[in-house]
C-alpha positions as CSV (number, residue, x, y, z in Angstrom):
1,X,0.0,0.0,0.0
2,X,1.4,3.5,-0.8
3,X,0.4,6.4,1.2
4,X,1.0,10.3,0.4
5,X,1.0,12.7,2.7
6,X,0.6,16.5,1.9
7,X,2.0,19.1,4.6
8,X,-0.7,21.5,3.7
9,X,-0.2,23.4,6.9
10,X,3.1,23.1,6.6
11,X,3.5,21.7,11.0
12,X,6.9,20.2,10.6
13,X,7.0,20.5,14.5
14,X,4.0,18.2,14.7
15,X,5.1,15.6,12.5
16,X,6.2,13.3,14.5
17,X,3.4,13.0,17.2
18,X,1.2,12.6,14.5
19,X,2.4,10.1,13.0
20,X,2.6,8.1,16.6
21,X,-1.2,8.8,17.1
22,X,-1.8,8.1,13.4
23,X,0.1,5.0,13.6
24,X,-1.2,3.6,16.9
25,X,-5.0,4.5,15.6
26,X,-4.2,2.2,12.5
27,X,-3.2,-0.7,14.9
28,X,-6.1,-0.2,16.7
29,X,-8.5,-0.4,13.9
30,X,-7.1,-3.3,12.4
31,X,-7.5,-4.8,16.1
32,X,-10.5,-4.2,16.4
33,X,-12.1,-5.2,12.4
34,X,-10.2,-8.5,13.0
35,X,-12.3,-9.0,16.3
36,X,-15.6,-7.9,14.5
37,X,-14.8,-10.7,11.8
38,X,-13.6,-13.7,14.3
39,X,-16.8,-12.8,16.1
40,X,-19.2,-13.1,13.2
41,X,-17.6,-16.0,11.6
42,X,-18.2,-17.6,15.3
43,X,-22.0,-16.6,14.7
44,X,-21.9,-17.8,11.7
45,X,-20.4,-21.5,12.6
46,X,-22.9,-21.8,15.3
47,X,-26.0,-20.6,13.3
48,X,-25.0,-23.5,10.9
49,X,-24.2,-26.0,13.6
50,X,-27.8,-25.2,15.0
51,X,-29.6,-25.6,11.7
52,X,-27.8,-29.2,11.2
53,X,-29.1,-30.3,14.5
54,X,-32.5,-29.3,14.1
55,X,-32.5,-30.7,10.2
56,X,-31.3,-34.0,12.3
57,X,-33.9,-33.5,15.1
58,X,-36.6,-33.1,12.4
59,X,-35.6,-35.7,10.4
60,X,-35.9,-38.3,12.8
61,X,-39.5,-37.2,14.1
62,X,-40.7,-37.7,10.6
63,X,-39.7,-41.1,10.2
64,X,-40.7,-41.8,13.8
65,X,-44.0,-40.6,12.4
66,X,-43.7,-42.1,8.9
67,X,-43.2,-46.0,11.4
């Protein structure tokens, strides 16, 4: 990824908090979309695990019926 900056208000004195804050804001974003994601995809996994046991659950009262 390339990045380009522009010193429009031309705050050399600055640059190098900025950066730090800039920096540690990135690393906490990325922390905290990769949490977001392993959450949902455990959602997800138990969503599907749910829908197989009650596809299994109803299965077997129909043929109990069905006998």
């Amino acid at each position: 990824m390339n990045f380009v900056a522009y010193n429009v208000f031309r705050l050399n004195r600055a640059k190098r908090p900025v950066q730090t804050i800039t920096g540690l804001t990135a690393a906490l974003l990325r922390c905290v979309s990769l949490h977001v994601i392993t959450i949902y995809h455990a959602q997800l996994m138990m969503v599907r695990s749910t829908a197989k046991l009650y596809d299994r659950h109803k299965t077997a009262l129909i043929k109990a019926v069905q006998h």
